[in-house]
N, C-alpha and C positions, 0 to 999 in steps of 0.2 A: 504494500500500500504506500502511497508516496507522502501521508503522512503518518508518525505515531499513534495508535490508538489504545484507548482505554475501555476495557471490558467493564462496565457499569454493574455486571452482578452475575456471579458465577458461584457453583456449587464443588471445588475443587476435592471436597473432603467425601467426594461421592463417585463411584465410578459405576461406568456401563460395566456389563458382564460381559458382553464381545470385547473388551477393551484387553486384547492380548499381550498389548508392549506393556502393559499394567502388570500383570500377572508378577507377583512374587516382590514385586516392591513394596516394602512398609511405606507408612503415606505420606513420610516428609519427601521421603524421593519418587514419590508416583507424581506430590505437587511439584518438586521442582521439575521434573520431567515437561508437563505440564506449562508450566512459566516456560521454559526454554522452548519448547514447540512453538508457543504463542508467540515469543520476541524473534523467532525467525519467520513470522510473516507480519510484521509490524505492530503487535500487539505487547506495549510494554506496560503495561501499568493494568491490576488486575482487583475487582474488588471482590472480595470473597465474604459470601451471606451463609451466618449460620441462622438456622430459624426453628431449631428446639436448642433445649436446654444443654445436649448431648455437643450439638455441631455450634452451638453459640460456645461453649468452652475451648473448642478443638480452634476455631477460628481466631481465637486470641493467642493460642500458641501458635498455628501457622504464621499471622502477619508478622510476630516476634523472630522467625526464622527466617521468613522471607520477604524483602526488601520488596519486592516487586508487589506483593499485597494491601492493600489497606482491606479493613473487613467491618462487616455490619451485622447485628444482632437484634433479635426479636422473636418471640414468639409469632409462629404462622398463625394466617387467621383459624385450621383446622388442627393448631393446638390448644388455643384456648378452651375452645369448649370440653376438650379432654381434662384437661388441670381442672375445669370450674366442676365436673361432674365428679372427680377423687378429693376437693376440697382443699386444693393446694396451690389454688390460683396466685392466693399472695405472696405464694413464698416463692412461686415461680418468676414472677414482677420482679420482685427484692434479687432475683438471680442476675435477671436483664438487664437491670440499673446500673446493679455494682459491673459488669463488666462492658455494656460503654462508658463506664468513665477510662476505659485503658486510651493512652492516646492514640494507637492508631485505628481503633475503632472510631470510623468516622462517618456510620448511617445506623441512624433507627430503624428496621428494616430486615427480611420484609412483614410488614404489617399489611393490615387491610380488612377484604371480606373475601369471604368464597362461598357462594350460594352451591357452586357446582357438586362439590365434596361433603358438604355439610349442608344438612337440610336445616327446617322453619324451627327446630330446637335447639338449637344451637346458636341460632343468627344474636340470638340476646346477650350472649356471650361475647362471640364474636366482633359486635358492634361495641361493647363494653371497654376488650381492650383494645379495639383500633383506638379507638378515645384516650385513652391510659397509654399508648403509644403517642401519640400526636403531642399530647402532653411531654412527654418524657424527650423528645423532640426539641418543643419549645424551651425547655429548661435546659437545656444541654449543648443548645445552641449547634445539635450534629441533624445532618438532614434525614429528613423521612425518605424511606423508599415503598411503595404500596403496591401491593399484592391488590388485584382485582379481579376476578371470576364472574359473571353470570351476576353481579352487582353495582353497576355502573350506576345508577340511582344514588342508593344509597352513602356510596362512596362520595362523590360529590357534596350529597348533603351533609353527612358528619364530617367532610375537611370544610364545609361553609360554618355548618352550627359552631364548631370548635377553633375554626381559624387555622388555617393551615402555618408551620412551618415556613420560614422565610425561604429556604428551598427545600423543597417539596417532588419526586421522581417518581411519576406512574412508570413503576417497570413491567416490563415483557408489554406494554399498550394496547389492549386488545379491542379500545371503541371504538366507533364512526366519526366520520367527518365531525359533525354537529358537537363530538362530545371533544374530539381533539381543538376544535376551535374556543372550546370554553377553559378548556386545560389552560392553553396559551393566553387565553385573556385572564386568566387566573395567575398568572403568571410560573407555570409548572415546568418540570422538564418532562418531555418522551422519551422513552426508551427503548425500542424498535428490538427484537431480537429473529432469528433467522424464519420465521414464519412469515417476514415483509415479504418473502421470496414468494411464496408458496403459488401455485399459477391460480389456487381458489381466494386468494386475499385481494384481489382487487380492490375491497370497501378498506382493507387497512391501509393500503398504496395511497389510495385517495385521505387519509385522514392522514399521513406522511407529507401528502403534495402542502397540507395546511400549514406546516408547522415549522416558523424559522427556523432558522441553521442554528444561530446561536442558543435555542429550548431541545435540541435532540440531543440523546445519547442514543450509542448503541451497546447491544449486551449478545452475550451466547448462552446465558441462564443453563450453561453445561453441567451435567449432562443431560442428553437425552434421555429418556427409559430406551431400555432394561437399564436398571442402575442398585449397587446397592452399596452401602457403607463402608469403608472402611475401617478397619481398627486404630484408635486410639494410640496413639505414639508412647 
């Protein structure tokens, strides 16, 4: 690429199962492997999201090891409802706090909502700590990143009811036109990830054409599925 680019949010602490040059590397060296792939085709700068409790710990050790990281922490929107139904919501919070305050954790994120994954019992949760996120956000002065699903509505509404974050990143962008033109007069960023390609995305291509140069990111939200965890360093 003939400029630098920066991956706005990646899952490095997670691998596909076809992922055979993986095989056998513990996972500070499957990440660096990783980072070095990425900087030989101009991808130098990489943010890595942990979004349970498990890869929000692993992710502050990774960026510790690796330069080429910054990393963001949150509970997903489809863990909240899990912690609120075991009764361990708070202590879950009090987890995500103390570890952005590390300095190179520098996104809240990803939060949000997900109608897709999690049904109409859940959403009360859900919608609880997007808010308790956006919050934690504002106070900390590190930017949101939002997780959106089959929730485009309400999404908007609870970052208007609550005030959005001075920057604020719909990642992986999956609305129309109409909602990317509100993003941007909202003052938001996009975050495009390889589904802009896809030859059935045409409605995202068109909400892409909206959106100045200086409000987009892009991301590779890696891996794809099949994927699954690695162990713990």
């Amino acid at each position: 690429m003939p400029l630098p680019v920066v991956d706005n949010h990646a899952h490095l602490d997670i691998r596909r199962d076809d992922d055979a040059a993986g095989e056998g590397l513990d996972l500070q060296a499957h990440v660096e492997r990783l980072i070095t792939d990425a900087r030989a085709v101009g991808v130098d700068r990489i943010v890595q999201i942990g979004c349970d409790l498990e890869s929000a710990e692993l992710t502050t050790r990774l960026v510790d090891a690796h330069p080429a990281l910054l990393g963001g922490v949150a509970l997903h929107p489809n863990e909240a409802p899990l912690h609120a139904e075991r009764g361990d919501l708070e202590e879950a919070y009090a987890s995500i706090e103390r570890l952005v305050a590390h300095p190179r954790i520098r996104v809240v994120g990803e939060t949000g909502l997900d109608y897709y994954r999690t049904g109409p019992e859940g959403r009360d949760a859900q919608q609880d700590s997007f808010r308790w996120h956006i919050d934690l956000a504002k106070r900390t002065g590190k930017v949101l990143q939002i997780h959106d699903r089959d929730a485009h509505d309400d999404v908007l509404r609870i970052l208007a009811e609550e005030g959005a974050p001075e920057k604020t990143v719909m990642h992986c962008f999956s609305g129309d036109m109409a909602m990317a033109r509100e993003c941007v007069e909202r003052g938001y960023y996009l975050s495009f990830a390889g589904t802009v390609t896809f030859k059935s995305a045409r409605e995202l291509r068109n909400a892409l054409s909206v959106v100045p140069p200086e409000q987009i990111l892009v991301e590779t939200d890696t891996p794809t599925s099949p994927r699954r965890r690695i162990g713990a360093p």
